[in-house]
Each structure stands twice: as C-alpha cells, then as structure tokens.
C-alpha positions in Angstrom: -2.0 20.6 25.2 -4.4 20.7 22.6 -6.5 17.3 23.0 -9.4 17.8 20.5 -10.8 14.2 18.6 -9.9 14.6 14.6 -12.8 13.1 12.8 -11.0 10.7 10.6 -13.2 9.4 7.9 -14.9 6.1 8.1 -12.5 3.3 6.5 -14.9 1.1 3.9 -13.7 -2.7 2.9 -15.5 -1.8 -0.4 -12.6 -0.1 -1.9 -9.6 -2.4 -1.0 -11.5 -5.8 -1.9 -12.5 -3.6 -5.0 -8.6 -3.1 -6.3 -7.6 -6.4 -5.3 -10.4 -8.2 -6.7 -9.6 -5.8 -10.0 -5.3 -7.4 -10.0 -6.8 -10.4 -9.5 -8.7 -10.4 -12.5 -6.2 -8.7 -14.4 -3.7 -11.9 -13.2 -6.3 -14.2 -14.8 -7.1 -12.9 -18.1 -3.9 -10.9 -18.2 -2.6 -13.6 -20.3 -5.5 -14.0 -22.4 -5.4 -10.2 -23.1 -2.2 -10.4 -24.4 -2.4 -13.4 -26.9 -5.6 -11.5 -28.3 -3.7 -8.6 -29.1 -0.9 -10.2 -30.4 -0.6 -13.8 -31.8 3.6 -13.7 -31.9 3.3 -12.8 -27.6 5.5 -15.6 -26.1 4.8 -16.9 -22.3 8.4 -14.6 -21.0 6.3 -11.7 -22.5 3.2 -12.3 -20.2 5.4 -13.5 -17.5 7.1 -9.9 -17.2 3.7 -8.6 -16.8 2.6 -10.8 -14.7 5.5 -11.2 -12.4 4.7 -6.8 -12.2 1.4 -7.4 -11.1 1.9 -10.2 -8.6 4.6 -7.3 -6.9 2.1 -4.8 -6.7 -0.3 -7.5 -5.3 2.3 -8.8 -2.8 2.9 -4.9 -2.0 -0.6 -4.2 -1.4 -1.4 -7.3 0.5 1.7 -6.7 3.0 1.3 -3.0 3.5 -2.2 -4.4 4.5 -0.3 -6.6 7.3 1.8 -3.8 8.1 -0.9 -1.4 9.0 -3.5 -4.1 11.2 0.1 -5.3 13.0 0.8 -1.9 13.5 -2.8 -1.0 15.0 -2.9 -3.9 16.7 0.5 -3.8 18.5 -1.1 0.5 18.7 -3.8 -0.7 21.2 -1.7 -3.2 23.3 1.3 -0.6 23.9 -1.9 1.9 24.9 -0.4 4.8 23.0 -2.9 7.7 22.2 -5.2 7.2 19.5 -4.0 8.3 16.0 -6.4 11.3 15.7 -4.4 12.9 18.8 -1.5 12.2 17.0 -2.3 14.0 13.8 -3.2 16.8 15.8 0.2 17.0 17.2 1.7 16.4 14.0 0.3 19.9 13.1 2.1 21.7 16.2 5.6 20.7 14.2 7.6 23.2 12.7 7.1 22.8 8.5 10.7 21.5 8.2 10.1 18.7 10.5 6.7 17.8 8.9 8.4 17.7 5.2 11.2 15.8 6.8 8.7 13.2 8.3 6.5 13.0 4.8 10.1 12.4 3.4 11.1 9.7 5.4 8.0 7.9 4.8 7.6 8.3 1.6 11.1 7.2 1.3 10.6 3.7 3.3 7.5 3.2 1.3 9.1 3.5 -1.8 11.8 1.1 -0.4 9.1 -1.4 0.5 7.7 -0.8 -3.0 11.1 -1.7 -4.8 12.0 -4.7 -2.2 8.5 -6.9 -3.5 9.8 -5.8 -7.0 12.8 -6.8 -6.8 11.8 -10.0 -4.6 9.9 -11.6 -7.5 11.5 -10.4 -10.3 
C-alpha cells in the first residue's frame, strides 16, 4: 500500500473573506448600482438580483459548514487523513474516478439549485 504524504497546499482565509466580503458589497450598493444606470429600475427588478446574490451567498456560506462539519466529524471518526486519500483515489480505474467527479459534481450542483430555488 502506497502510504506517501500528498503535499496539499496551504489553505489561506484571505481569499474566502475576500469573495464574501466582495457579495457583500455587491448586496449593499447592488441597488444603488442599478438606479444609477437606470432611473425607470423598480425595487422587483433589484430584488431579482439581489435574491441571486443572497443564494450564491447562502451557497457559499453552507458549503463552508459542510466542509469544517465534515473535517471535523473527519478527525473524531479517526479516518486517514485526506492526502492518503487522494493518493488512493489515483490507484482507481479512470471509469470509477470520472464516475466519482460525476457524482460530485452532480450533488453540488443539486446543492447549488436547492439555495436557488430556497430563496427564490
């Protein structure tokens, strides 16, 4: 069994607070924006933009949960670290791996579309 450590690279706060200081800036003058570019823009017309940006927020923010529950619940089970796993995800045949990246990409976008659909 091939146990080498997978240098992962280091995870910076910079660049999530970055993006989610960026929607919430674009939540605040969104509307602003809008009735600068175009005196006739009623509130349901910023609302639908608005109600777009607060999904992608609320997406953002609980993918957030979803990964520190997941590493958290990671180190109480005591499962190998994820570096181990990705090596092991390598040793897959190329039909299971593009079956996996489907899946996930699948649930993701089903998460996506549930906080869309939740608040619009």
């Amino acid at each position: 069994m091939n146990t080498k450590k997978l240098k992962l690279p280091a995870f910076r706060w910079e660049e999530p607070a970055g993006i989610f200081m960026l929607l919430m800036f674009l939540w605040t003058f969104g509307p602003i924006v809008l009735r600068g570019m175009d005196d006739t823009t009623g509130t349901i017309d910023q609302s639908i933009w608005l109600l777009v940006l607060l999904s992608i927020i609320s997406f953002l923010l609980l993918t957030g949960l979803a990964w520190w529950i997941l590493n958290q619940a990671w180190m109480a089970i005591g499962l190998p670290a994820i570096s181990l796993m990705v090596l092991q995800f390598n040793t897959l045949l190329l039909w299971q791996q593009v079956r996996l990246f489907l899946a996930s990409f699948g649930l993701l976008l089903l998460a996506a579309t549930g906080c869309l659909i939740a608040l619009c």
